[in-house]
BATITOR-541052 format. One record per residue (C-alpha): residue number from 1; residue in three letters; x, y, z; chain. Coordinates in nm, 4 decimals, decimal comma. Example, Ala and Ser with C-alpha at 12.3 -4.5 7.8 and 13.67 -1.06 7.14 Angstrom:
<sites>
SITE pos code     east    north       up unit
SITE   1  ala   1,2300  -0,4500   0,7800    A
SITE   2  ser   1,3670  -0,1060   0,7140    A
</sites>
This chain:
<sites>
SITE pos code     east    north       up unit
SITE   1  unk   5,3458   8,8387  11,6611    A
SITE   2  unk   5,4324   9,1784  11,6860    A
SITE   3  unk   5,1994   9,4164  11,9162    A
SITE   4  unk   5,0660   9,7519  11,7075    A
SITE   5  unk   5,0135  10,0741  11,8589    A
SITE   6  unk   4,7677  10,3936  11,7117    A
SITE   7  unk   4,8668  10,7468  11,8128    A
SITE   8  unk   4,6707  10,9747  11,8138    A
SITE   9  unk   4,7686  11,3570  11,8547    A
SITE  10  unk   4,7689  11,6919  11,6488    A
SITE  11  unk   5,1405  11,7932  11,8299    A
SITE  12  unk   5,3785  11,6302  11,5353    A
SITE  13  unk   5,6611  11,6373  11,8118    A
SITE  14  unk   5,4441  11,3885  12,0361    A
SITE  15  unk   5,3755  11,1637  11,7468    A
SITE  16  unk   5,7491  11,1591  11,6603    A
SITE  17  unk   5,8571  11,0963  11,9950    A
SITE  18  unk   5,6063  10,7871  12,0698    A
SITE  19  unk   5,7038  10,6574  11,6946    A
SITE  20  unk   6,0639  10,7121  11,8381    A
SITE  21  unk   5,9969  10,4779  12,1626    A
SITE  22  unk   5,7328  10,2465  12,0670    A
SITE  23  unk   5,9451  10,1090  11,7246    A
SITE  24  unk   6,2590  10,1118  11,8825    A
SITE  25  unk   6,1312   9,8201  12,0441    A
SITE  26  unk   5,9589   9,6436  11,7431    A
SITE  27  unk   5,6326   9,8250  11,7585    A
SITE  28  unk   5,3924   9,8580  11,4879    A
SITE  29  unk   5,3565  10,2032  11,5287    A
SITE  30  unk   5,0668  10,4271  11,3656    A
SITE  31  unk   4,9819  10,7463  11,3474    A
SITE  32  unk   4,6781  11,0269  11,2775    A
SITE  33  unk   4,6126  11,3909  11,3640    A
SITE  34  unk   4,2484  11,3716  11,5061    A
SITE  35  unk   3,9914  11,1861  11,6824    A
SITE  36  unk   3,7892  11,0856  11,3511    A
SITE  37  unk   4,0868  10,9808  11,1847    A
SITE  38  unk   4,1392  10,7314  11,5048    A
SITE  39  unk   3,7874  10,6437  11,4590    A
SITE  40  unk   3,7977  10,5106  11,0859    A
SITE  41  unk   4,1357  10,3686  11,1707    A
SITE  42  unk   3,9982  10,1550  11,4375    A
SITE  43  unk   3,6554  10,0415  11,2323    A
SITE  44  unk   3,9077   9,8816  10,9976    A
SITE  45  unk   4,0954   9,7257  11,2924    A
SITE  46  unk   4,1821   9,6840  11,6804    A
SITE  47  unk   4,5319   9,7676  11,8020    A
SITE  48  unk   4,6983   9,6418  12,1183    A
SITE  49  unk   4,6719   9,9874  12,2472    A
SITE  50  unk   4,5434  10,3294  12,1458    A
SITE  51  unk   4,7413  10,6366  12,2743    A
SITE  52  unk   4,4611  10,9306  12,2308    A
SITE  53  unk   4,5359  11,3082  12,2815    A
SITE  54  unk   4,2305  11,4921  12,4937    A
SITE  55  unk   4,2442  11,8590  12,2523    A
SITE  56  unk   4,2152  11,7769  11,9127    A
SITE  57  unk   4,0696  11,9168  11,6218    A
SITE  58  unk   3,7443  11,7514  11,4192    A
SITE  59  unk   3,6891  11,5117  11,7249    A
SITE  60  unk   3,8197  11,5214  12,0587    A
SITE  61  unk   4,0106  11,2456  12,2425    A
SITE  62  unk   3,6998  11,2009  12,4539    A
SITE  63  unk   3,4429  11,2087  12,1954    A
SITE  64  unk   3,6513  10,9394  11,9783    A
SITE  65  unk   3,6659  10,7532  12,2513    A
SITE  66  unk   3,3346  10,7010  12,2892    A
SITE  67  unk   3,3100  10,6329  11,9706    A
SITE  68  unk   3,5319  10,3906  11,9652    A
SITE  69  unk   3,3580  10,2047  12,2492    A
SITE  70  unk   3,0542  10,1902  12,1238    A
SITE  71  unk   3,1954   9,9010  11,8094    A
SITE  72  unk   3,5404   9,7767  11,9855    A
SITE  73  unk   3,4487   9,8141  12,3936    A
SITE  74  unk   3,7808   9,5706  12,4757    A
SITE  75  unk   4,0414   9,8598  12,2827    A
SITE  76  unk   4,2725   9,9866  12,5638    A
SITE  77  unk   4,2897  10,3566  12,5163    A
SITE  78  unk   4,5436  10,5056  12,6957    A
SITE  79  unk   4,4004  10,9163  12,7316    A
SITE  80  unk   4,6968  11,1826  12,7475    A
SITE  81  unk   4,5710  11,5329  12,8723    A
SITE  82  unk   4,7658  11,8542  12,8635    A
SITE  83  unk   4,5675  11,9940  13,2134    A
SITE  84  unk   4,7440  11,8714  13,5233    A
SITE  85  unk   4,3982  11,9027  13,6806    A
SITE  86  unk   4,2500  11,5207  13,6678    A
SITE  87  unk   3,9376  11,6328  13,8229    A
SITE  88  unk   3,8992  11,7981  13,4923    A
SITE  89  unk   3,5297  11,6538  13,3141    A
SITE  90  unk   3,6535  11,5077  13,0006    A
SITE  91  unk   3,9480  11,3350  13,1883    A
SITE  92  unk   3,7258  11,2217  13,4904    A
SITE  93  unk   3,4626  11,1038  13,2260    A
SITE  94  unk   3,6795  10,8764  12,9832    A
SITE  95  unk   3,8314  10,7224  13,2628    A
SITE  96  unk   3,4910  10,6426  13,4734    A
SITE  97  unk   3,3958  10,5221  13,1051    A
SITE  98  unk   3,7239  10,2574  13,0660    A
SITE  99  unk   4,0040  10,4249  12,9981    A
SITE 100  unk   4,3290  10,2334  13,0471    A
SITE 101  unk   4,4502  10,5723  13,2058    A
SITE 102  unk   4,5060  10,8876  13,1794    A
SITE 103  unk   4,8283  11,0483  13,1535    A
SITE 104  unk   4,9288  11,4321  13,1682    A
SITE 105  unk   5,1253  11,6418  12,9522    A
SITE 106  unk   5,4601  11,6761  12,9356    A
SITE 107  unk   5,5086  11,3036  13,0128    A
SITE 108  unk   5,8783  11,1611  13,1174    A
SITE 109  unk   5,9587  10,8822  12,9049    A
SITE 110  unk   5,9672  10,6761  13,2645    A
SITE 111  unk   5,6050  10,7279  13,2811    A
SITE 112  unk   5,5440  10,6320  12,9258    A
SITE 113  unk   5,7766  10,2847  12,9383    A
SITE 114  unk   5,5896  10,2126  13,2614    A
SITE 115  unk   5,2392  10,2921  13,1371    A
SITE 116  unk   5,3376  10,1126  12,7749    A
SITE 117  unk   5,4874   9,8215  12,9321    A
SITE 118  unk   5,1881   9,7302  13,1800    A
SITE 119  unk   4,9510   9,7913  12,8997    A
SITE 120  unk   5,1151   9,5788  12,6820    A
SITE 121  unk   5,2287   9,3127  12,9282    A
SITE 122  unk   5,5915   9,3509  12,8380    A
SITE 123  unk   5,8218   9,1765  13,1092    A
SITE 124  unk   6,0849   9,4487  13,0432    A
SITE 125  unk   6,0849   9,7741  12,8316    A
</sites>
């Protein structure tokens, strides 16, 4: 069965590039603009893993996160954050609340395959 993936970002290059990687290797890969689009899109149904932006328009990546929690607490949401600073309050706070991790802006594609591959318990990437 093939593992699906929601991204979630309002930078349309970030979106392409994790489309780019994640169905390159079979990946159901989708994608929305904003926390409340990741919301309704995860009401309808879990994904293996949820990529989620912090800076977003309508809803932030924090606030759909918790959110999200509050109807699927098991979705691994990875959080990606364009401060450098993770003492930073909405990074610190999603991941005291569960998230998966947090990664910062501009991420190397190593990190991402790393990060992607653990999360989704791929033996190789």
């Amino acid at each position: 069965m093939s593992k699906s993936v929601l991204v979630v970002d309002d930078e349309q290059g970030y979106r392409e590039m994790y489309v780019f990687i994640f169905q390159s290797q079979g990946i159901e890969t989708t994608c929305v603009t904003n926390g409340q689009e990741a919301v309704e899109k995860i009401r309808e149904r879990a994904y293996d893993l949820v990529i989620m932006d912090v800076h977003m328009p309508i809803l932030s990546g924090p606030e759909a996160f918790k959110e999200i929690k509050k109807f699927r607490p098991d979705q691994k949401i990875i959080i990606c954050s364009s401060s450098s600073d993770p003492t930073h309050r909405a990074e610190r706070d999603v991941i005291n609340a569960g998230a998966y991790a947090c990664l910062y802006k501009p991420v190397s594609l190593d990190e991402i395959e790393h990060i992607i591959q653990e999360a989704l318990s791929y033996k190789s990437f």
